[in-house]
C-alpha positions as CSV (number, residue, x, y, z in Angstrom):
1,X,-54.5,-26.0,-137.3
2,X,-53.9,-24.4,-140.0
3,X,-54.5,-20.6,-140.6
4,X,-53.7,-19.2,-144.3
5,X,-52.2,-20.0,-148.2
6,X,-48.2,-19.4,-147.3
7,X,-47.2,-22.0,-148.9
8,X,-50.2,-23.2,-150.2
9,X,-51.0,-24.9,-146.2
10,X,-54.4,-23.6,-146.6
11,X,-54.9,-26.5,-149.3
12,X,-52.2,-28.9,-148.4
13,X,-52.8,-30.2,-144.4
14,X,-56.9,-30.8,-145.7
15,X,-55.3,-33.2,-148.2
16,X,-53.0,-34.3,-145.4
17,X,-55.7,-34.9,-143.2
18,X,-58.1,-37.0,-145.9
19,X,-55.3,-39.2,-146.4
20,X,-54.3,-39.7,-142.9
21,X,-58.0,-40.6,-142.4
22,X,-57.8,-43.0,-145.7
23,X,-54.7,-44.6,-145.1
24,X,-53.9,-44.8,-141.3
25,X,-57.3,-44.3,-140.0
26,X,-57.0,-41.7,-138.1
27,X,-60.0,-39.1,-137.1
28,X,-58.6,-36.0,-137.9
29,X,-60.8,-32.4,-137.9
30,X,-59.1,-29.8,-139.6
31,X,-59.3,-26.0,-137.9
32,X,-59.0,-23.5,-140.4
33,X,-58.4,-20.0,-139.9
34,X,-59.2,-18.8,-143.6
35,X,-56.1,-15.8,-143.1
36,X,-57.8,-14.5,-140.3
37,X,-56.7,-14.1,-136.8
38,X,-58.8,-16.6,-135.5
39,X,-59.3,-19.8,-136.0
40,X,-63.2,-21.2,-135.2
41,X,-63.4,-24.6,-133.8
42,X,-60.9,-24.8,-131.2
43,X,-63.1,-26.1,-128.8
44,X,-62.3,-29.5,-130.5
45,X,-58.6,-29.3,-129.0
46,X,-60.2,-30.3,-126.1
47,X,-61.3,-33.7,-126.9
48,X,-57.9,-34.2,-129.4
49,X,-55.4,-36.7,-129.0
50,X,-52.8,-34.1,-130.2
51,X,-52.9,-31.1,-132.4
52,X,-50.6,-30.2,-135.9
53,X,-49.7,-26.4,-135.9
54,X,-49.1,-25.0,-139.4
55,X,-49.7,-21.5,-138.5
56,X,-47.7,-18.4,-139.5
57,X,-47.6,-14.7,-137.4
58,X,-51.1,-14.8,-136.2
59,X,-52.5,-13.2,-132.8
60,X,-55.6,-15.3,-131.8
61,X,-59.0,-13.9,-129.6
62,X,-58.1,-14.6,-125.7
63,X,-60.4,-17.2,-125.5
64,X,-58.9,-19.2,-128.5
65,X,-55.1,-18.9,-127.3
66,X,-56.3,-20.1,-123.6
67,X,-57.4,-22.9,-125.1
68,X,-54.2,-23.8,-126.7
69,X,-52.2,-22.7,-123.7
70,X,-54.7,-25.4,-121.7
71,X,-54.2,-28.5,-124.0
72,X,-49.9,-27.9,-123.7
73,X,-50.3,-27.2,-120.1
74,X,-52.5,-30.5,-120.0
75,X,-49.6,-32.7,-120.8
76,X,-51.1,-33.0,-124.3
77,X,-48.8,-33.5,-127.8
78,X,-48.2,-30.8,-129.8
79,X,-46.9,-31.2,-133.4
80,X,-44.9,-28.2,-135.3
81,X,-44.7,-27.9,-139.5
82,X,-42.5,-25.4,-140.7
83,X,-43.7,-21.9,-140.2
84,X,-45.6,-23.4,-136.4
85,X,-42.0,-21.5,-135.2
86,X,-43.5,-17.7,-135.7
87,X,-46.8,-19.0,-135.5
88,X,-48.1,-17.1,-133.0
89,X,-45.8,-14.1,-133.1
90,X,-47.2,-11.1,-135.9
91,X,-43.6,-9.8,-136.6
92,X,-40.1,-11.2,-135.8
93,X,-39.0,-8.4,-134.0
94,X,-41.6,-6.6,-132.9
95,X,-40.6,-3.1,-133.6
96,X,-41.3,-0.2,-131.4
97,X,-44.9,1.0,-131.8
98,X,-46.3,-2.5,-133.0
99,X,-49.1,-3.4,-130.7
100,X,-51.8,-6.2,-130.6
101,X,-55.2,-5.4,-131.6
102,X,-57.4,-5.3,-128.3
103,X,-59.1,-8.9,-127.6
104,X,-55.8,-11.0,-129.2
105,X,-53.3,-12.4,-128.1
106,X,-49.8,-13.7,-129.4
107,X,-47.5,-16.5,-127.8
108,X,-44.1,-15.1,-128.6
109,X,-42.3,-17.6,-126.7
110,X,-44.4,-20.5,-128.2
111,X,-40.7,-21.6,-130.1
112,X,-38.7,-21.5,-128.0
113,X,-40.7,-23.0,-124.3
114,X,-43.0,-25.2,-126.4
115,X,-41.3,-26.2,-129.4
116,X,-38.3,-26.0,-128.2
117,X,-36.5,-24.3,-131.3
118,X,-34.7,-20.7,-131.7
119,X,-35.9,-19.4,-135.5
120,X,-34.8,-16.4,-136.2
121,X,-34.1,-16.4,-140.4
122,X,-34.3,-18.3,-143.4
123,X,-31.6,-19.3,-146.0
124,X,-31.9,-18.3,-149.6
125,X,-35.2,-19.2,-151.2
126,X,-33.5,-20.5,-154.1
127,X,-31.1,-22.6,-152.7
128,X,-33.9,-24.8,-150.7
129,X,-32.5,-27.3,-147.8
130,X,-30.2,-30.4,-148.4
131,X,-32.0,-33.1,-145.9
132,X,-30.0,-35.2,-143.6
133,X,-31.1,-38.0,-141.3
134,X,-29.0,-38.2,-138.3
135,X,-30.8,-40.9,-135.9
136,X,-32.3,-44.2,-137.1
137,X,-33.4,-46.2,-134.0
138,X,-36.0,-43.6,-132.7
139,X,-39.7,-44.4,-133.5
140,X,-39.8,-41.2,-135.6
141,X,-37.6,-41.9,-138.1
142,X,-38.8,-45.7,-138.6
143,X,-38.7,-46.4,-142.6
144,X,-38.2,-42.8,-143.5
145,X,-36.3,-43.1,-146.6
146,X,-34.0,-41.5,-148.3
147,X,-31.9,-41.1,-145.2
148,X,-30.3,-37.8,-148.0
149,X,-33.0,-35.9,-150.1
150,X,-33.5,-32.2,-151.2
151,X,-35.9,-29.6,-149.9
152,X,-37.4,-26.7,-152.4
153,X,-37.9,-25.4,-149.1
154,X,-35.6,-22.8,-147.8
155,X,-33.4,-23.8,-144.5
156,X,-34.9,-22.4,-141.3
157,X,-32.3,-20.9,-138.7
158,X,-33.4,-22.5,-135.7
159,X,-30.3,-22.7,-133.4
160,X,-29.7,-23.5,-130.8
161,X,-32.2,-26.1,-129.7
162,X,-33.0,-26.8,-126.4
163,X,-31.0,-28.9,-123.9
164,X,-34.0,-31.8,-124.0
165,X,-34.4,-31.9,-127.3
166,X,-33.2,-34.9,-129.4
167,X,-32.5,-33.5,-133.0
168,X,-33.5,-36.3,-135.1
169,X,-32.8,-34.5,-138.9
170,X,-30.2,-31.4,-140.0
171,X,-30.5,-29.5,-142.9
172,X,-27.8,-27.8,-144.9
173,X,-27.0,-25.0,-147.3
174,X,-23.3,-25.9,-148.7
175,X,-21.0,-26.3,-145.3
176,X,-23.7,-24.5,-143.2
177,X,-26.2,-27.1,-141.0
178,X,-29.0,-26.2,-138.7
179,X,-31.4,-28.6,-137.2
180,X,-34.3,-29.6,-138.9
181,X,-36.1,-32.0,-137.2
182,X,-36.3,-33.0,-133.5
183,X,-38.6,-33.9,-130.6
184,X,-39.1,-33.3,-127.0
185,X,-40.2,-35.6,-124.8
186,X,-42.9,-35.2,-122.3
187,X,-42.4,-33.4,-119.0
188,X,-44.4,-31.6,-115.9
189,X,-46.7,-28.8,-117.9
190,X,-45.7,-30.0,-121.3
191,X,-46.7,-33.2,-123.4
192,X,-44.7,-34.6,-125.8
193,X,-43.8,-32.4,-128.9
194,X,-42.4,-33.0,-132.4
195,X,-41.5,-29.8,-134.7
196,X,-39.6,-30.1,-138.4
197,X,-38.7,-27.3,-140.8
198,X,-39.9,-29.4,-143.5
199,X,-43.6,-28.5,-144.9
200,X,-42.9,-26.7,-148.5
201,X,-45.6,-27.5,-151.0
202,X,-42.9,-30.0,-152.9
203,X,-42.1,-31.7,-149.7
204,X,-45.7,-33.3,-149.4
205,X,-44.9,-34.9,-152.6
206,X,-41.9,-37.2,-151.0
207,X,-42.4,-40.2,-149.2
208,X,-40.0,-39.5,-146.8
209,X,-42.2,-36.6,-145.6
210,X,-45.3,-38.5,-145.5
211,X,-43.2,-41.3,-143.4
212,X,-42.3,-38.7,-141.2
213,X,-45.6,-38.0,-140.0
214,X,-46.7,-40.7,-139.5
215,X,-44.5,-41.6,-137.2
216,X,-44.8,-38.6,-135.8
217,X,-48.5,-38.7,-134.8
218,X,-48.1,-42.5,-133.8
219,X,-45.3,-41.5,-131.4
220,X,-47.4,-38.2,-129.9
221,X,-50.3,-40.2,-129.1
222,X,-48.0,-43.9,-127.9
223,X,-50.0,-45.7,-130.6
């Protein structure tokens, strides 16, 4: 699922997708919401294995979010890229006055029920994300090298996690760390779920990143 160009997503999971297809050989249907607040096709989700969210603040028709809503509440895997933390949530705070246009809806706790995460700012653009592994034995991380890289990407705020979470990456600005990486594992009215920070245009370029995914999706689905 993707839904518009921040970050250049709109171009990027397609070219994801075709090389998942080519080199893992995976079937993989890419939803596109063309920067609109919907995004057609979602009927697929319920004949998917698992879904990738690279969304950002988007309320979707009624019928569209329900169908979300019913593949989590399915026991099905749901996998988060960067912005998927505000990705159904139009404005951070949601000031006084700001209402949904009639037929949408928003999932504001998507983060932090699904995802299990707490974003609530960003670092400095320019001073992107210093990238940390911090677990090797778990199926995620399996050959994704350098264990120490650096992000263009600026460092999401995303603590604190919750309790079930297993953080499996940290990123850093300087002496200041926030998770980066982690995963949940499946429980009553929620399938298994993996979310990173990572997902700036640069980081698609690094191995490490592609690794990542990989193992992410083999791990969502027990393949």
């Amino acid at each position: 699922m993707v839904s518009d160009d921040h970050y250049h997503a709109d171009k990027l999971m397609p070219e994801l997708a075709q090389w998942l297809r080519e080199t893992q050989n995976l079937q993989v249907t890419v939803l596109h919401g063309q920067g609109e607040h919907s995004i057609p096709g979602m009927v697929n989700l319920k004949t998917a294995d698992a879904v990738v969210v690279y969304v950002r603040r988007l309320s979707l028709p009624v019928d569209q979010m329900k169908i979300l809503q019913a593949f989590v509440a399915a026991g099905k895997p749901i996998l988060g890229l960067r912005t998927a933390n505000h990705a159904f949530k139009m404005n951070l705070k949601n000031p006084k006055g700001f209402q949904v246009p009639a037929g949408q809806m928003e999932w504001v706790e998507f983060d932090r029920e699904i995802l299990g995460g707490n974003y609530h700012n960003h670092g400095p653009n320019e001073a992107g994300t210093d990238v940390k592994n911090v677990v090797e034995n778990h199926p995620v991380m399996k050959r994704v090298e350098p264990s120490a890289w650096h992000s263009t990407g600026a460092l999401y705020m995303t603590q604190p996690l919750a309790k079930d979470a297993t953080l499996l990456m940290t990123g850093g600005i300087k002496a200041e760390v926030e998770p980066l990486t982690w995963v949940r594992g499946k429980v009553a009215g929620r399938g298994k779920v993996f979310y990173t920070g990572l997902g700036h245009p640069d980081d698609f370029k690094v191995p490490a990143f592609r690794q990542l995914m990989v193992n992410a999706i083999a791990w969502a689905v027990e393949k």
